[in-house]
N, C-alpha and C positions, 0 to 999 in steps of 0.2 A: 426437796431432797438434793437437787443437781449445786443451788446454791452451797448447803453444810460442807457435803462429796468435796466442792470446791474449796473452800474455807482448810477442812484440815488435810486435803494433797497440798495446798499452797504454802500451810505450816509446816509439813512434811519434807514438799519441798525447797524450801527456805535453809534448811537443816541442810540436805545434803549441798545444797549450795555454796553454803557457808563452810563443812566440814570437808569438800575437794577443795575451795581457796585455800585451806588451811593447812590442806596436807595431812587431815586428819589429827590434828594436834586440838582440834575445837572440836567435839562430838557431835554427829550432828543428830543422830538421839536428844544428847544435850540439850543441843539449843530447841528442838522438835518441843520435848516434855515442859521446858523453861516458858515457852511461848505459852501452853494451853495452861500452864498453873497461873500466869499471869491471866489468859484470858478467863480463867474459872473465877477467879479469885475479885478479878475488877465487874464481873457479869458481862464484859464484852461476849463473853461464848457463853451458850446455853451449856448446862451441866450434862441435857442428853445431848450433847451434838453427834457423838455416835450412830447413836439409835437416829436421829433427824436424816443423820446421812446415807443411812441405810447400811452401815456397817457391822451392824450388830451382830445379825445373822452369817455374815460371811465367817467374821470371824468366832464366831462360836466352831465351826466345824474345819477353817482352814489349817488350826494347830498337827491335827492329827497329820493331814496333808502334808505338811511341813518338817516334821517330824521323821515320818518314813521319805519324804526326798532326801534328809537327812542323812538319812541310814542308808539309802544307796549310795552317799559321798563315800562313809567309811572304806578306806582300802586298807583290808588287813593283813596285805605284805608290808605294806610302808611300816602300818605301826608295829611290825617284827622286826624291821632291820632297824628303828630308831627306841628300841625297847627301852634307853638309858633315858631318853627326854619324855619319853610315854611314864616311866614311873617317876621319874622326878616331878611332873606335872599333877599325876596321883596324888605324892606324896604333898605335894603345895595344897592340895584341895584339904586332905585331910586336917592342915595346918589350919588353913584357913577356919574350917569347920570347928578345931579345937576353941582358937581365938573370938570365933564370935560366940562358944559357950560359957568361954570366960567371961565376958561383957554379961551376962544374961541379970547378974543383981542391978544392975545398970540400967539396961534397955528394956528387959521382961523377956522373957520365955515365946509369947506370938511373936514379938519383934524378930529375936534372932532366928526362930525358926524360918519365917519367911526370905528374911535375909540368904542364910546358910545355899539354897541353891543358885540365887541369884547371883552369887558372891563366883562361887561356881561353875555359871555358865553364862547363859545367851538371853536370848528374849521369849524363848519358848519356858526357859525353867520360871522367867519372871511371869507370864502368862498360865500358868499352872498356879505358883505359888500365890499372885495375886486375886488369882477367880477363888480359890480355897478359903483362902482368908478373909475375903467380902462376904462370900454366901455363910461363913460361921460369925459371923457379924466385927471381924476384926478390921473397919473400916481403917485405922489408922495402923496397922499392920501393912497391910495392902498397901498405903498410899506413901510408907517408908518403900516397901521393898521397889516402889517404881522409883523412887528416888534413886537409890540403892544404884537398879540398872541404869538410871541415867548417867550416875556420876561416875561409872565405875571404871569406863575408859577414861576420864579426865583424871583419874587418880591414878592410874594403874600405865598411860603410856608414859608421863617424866620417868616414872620407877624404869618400866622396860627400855626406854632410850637412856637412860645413864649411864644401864651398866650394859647396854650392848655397844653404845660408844666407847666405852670403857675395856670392852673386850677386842673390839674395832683396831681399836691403836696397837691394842697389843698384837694383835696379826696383821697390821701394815709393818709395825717394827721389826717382830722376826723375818716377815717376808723382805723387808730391805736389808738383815744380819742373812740375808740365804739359809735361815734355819726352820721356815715354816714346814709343817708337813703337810698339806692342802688335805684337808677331808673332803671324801667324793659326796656332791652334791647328791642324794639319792633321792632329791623331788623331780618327778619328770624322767628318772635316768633307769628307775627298775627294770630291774630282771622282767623279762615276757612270763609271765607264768605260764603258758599252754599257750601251744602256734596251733592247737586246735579254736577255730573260730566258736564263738559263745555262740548260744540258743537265739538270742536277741541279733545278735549281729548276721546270722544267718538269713534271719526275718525282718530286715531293719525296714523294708518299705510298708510295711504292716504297723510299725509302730506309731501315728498320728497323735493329733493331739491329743484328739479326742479317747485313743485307744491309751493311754498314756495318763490322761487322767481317769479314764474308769479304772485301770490299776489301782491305782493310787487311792481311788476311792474302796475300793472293795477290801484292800489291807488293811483301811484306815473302818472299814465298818466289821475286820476281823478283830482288828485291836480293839475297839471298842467293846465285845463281845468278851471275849478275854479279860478285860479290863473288869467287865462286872463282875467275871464269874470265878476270878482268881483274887490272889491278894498283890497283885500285880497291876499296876497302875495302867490305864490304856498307851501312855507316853513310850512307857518302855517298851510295851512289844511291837508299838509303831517303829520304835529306834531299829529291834531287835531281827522282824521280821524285813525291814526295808535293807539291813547290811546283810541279809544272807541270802532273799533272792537275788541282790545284785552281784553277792558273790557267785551263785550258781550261775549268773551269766542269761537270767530270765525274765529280768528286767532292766535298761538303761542306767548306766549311773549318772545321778544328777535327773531324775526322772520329771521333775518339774520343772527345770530349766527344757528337757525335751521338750515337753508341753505347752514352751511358751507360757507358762502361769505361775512360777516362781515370785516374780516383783509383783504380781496382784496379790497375792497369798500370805508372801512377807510384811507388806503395807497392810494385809486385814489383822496379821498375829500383832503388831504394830498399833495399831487402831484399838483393837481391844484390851490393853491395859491404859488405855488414856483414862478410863468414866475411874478409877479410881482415884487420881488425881482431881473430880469434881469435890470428890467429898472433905479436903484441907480445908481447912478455917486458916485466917492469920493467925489465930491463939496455937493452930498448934505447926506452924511455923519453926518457934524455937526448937519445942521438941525434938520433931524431927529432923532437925540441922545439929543437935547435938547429940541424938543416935547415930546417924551417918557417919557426924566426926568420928564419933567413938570406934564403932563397926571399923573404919579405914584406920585408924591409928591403932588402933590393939592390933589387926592384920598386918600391915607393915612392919611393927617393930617384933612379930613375933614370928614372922618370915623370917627376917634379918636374922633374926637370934639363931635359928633351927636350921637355918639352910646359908646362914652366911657368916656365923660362927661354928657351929659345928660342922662336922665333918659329910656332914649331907650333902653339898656340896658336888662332895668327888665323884659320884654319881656321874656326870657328863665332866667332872675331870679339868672345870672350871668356874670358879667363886663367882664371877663377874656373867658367867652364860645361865649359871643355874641361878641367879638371882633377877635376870632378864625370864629364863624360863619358868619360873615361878608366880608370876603378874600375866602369863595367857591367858590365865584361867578369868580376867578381867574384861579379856579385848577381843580372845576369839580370831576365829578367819572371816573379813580378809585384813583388819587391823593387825597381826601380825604379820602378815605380807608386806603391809605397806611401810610398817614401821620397820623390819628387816633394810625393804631398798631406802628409806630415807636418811638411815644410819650407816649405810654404803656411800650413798654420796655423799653425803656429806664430810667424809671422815677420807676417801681414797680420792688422791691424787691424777689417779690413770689408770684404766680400763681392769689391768692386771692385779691391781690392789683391790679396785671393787668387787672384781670376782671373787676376789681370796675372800673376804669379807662374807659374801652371800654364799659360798659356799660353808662357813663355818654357822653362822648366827639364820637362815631362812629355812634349813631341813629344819631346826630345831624349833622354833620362833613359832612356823605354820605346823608340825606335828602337835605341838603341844597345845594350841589356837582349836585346832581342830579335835585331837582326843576329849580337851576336855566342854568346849561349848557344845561341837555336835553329838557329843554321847553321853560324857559318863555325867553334865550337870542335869541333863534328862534325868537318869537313874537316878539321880541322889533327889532329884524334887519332887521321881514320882515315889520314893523313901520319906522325907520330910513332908508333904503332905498330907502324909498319912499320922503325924505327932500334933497336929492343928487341934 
């Protein structure tokens, strides 16, 4: 077991190694998924190396975990004062969602459905829409939409660095014509909601790790509960339940980062869409390289059309930021973060320009990163799930 364990942390972490040298321009999902579909494909790795390493079990249950730490992130004063990138972000998903219904004579009806939330979120919607699609026996369904989430950053940061470079210059130039109007950065800089201290913060030496994960556990076996006995997915009222005790201030936000067990939990949601990627043959290789295309090529050009010729756009009030904010729903936090500060430096001369810069392109960049992978791609895969 400690040998496999070793085997895919060391693929794992090969990946992120590879994707800090990069600057995040190389995914290192990417190269993570690239590595085991080769090692599937040559019999270098066992098909169960999962299961060999003992990860099977963790992640079967760490989703839910994941999910409501999630939902403690949500802070729903930010996504009130950035309402204009929050529904621009919406509105991209919807897009998206059309365009991969369009492709369905093309790719089939399992394909696009599994696609549609992955397309839309993170690795928890890929981890939903994967496990759904295996156990209804749509092995080669499943083994796109890991695709799907592997290449999605590789597709989707050129889009978001061109045109945030693009938006970039245009506020170094007005700021050097003295005609910029700086937008107030409002990440980090919010309004105090209440100088009454929260429930949790009054109690903070009480909170351990240990007290921190039984939380977490206990919502995660309410959602589950819920999840049978409504037509509500367990995902969603993990999302659901985890942004409103944190709202009420009776839980930590970032509650599994408290707990120290965030990076174990992430690597098990991580872990458990690999065994799908066992079941690829060479023969269906092409296949699925020319659904992918398809899926990113009809999204692309039907973004462009909807949100970068029409007037949809005016929404955030520029062609170039709503066409960067349109591609989050790809990359998520903290690749919008990252991609924000690398299109700052690279583009600003001196201190004074990179600020302008990060002040216009990173409220909007991480809102939009964040509305739509830690939330709303949840809701729509525990929606399309249900269409399998």
């Amino acid at each position: 077991m400690y040998y496999y364990l070793f085997i895919c942390l060391a693929i794992f972490g090969l990946g992120d190694f590879l994707g800090t040298l990069t600057k995040a321009k190389l995914s290192s999902v990417f190269v993570s998924l690239i590595l085991f579909l080769i090692g599937f494909m040559t019999g270098i790795l066992p098909a169960d190396i999962i299961e060999l390493a003992g990860l099977t079990a963790l992640g079967k249950w760490s989703s839910a975990f994941i999910i409501f730490h999630m939902g403690t992130m949500i802070n729903i004063r930010e996504l009130l004062d950035e309402w204009r990138t929050v529904l621009l972000a919406v509105i991209s998903m919807i897009i998206a969602i059309i365009s991969t219904i369009l492709v369905i004579p093309i790719i089939g009806k399992e394909a696009a459905m599994v696609s549609i939330p992955i397309l839309n979120g993170g690795i928890v919607a890929t981890k939903i829409m994967t496990e759904v699609a295996s156990g209804k026996g749509f092995a080669l369904a499943a083994a796109l939409g890991t695709i799907v989430y592997a290449v999605q950053k590789f597709f989707g940061t050129p889009f978001a660095s061109y045109f945030g470079l693009k938006e970039a210059e245009l506020i170094v130039k007005d700021l050097k014509e003295n005609k910029n109007k700086k937008v107030e950065n409002k990440i980090g800089n919010l309004e105090e909601e209440s100088k009454k201290m929260k429930f949790y913060e009054k109690h903070d030496k009480y909170y351990g790790n240990f007290v921190c994960l039984g939380i977490t556990a206990f919502f995660a076996w309410i959602s589950s509960i819920l999840g049978d006995h409504t037509p509500i997915s367990y995902s969603i009222w993990a999302l659901f339940l985890g942004a409103i005790v944190s709202y009420l201030g009776l839980v930590p936000e970032r509650v599994l980062d408290r707990a120290k067990a965030s990076g174990l939990l992430n690597m098990a949601v991580f872990a458990s869409i690999i065994p799908s990627l066992a079941t690829i043959k060479l023969a269906d290789l092409a296949t699925l390289g020319l659904q992918t295309t398809i899926i990113f090529v009809s999204l692309f050009i039907v973004l462009y059309i909807l949100i970068g010729i029409l007037p949809i756009w005016k929404i955030v009030g520029s062609r170039n930021l709503a066409l960067g904010i349109s591609v989050a729903q790809l990359l998520g936090f903290p690749a919008t973060y990252l991609i924000s500060h690398e299109i700052a430096n690279a583009v600003a001369q001196n201190e004074e320009e990179r600020q302008a810069i990060l002040d216009v392109l990173m409220p909007r960049y991480v809102v939009a990163g964040l509305a739509t992978v830690t939330s709303i791609s949840i809701i729509i895969a525990g929606i399309f799930e249900r269409f399998l």
